[in-house]
N, C-alpha and C positions, 0 to 999 in steps of 0.2 A: 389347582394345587391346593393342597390340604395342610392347614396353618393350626398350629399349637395354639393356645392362647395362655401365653402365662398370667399367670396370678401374681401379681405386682400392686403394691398401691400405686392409686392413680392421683397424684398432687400435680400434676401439671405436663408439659413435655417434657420427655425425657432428651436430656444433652448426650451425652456421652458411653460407651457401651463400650467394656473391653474384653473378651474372652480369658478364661482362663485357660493354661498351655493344655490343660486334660481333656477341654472342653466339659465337664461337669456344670461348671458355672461361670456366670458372665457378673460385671461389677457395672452400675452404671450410678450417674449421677440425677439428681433432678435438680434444676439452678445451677446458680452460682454457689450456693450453700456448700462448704465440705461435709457440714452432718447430715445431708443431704444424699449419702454415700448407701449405695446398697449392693447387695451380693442376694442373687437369685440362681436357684437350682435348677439346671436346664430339664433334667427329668417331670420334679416335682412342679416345678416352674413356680414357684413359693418365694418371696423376697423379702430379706431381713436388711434393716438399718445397721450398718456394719459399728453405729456407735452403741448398738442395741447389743451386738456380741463380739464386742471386745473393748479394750480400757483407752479407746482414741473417742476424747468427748469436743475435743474444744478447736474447729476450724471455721472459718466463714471466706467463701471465696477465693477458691483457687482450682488448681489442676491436679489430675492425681494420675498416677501409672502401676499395672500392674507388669511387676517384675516376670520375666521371660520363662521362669519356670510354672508363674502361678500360684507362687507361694507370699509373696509379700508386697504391698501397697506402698507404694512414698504419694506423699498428697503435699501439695504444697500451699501453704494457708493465705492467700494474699493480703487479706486482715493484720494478722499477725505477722505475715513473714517467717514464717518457719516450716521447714521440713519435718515431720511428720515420716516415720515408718511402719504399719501396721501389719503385723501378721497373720496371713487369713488362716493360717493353723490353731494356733491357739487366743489369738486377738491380743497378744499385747502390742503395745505402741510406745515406742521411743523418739523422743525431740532429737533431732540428728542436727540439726547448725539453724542460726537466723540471723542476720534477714537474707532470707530467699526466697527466688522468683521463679523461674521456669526449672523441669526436671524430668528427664531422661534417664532410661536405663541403657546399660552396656549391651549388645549384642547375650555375652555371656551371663551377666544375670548377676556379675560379681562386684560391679561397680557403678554409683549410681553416679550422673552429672548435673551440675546445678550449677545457677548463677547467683551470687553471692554476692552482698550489699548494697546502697542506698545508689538511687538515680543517676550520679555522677558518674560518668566514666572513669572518673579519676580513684575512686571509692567502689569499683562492682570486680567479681571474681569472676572467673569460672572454674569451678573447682571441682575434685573429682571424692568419693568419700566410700573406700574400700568396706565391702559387708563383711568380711569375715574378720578383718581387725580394726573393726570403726576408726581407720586415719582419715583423715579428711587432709589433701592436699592442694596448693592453691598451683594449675596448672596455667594458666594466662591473667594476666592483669591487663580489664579492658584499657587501661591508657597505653599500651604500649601497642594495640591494634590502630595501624594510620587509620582517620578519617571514623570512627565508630561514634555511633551517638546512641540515641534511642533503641534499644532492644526489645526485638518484639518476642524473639523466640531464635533455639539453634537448633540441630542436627548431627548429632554425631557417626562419623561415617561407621561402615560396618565391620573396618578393622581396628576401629578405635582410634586411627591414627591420626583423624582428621577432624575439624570442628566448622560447620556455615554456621554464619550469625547474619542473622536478617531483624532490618530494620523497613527500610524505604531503600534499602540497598543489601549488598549477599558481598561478604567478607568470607572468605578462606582462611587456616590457619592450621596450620600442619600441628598436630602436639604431640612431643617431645616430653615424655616420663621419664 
């Protein structure tokens, strides 16, 4: 079998790799670093620092998702605690809420989901933060899930209707908009 070799800087293993919906191009990470963020051309196989072309400078340490169309990045900074949205069209970047930790897109590409605030159960969101009228609303408050501690990461089902929250343990939680 006959391998492309793209043209990538090589600063170390590469984490993370997510296609875009056109396939054109793929987004990947090196580290834990968020400026650490690249976008490579599957054609040219050519790879630009996504802080390099567009106005998202300032993450260190986190997760980032490319939205279902392929049009825009939410990066979540775990440094700072903040959500991050960068557009791979024209590279701007908007601070969407902080502090926040894990983050998922909608099936449909039109809402993004995130968990929202400091360590306590008593104090963490999950909330959801509409793109086309930047609302951001608070859809479960972890104190009212029996038995919830530590989160490690969730899942949002594919009708949107449903939420797993995994720790050392897998919470269900029907949501209700």
């Amino acid at each position: 079998v006959k391998a492309k070799l793209m043209e990538v800087p090589n600063y170390g293993d590469i984490d993370e790799v997510i296609w875009r919906k056109d396939e054109t191009e793929v987004v990947f990470s090196y580290g834990v670093e968020a400026s650490n963020l690249y976008v490579a051309d599957i054609e040219g196989g050519s790879g630009r620092r996504l802080s390099d072309v567009s106005d998202f400078k300032d993450a260190i340490g986190g997760g980032f998702s490319v939205s279902p169309d392929g049009t825009i990045i939410a990066i979540s900074d775990f440094q700072h605690a903040k959500l991050w949205l960068v557009s791979l069209g024209d590279g701007k970047a908007r601070l969407v809420d902080q502090p926040v930790t894990y983050v998922h897109w909608s099936n449909d590409g039109k809402t993004l989901y995130y968990d929202w605030g400091i360590t306590s159960a008593d104090l963490q969101e999950f909330r959801s933060y509409d793109i086309a009228s930047g609302k951001i609303s608070t859809l479960i408050i972890h104190s009212q899930i029996e038995d919830i501690y530590f989160l490690n990461d969730f899942a949002v089902s594919p009708n949107d209707d449903k939420v797993l929250f995994w720790g050392g343990w897998l919470r269900l939680v029907e949501l209700h908009k």
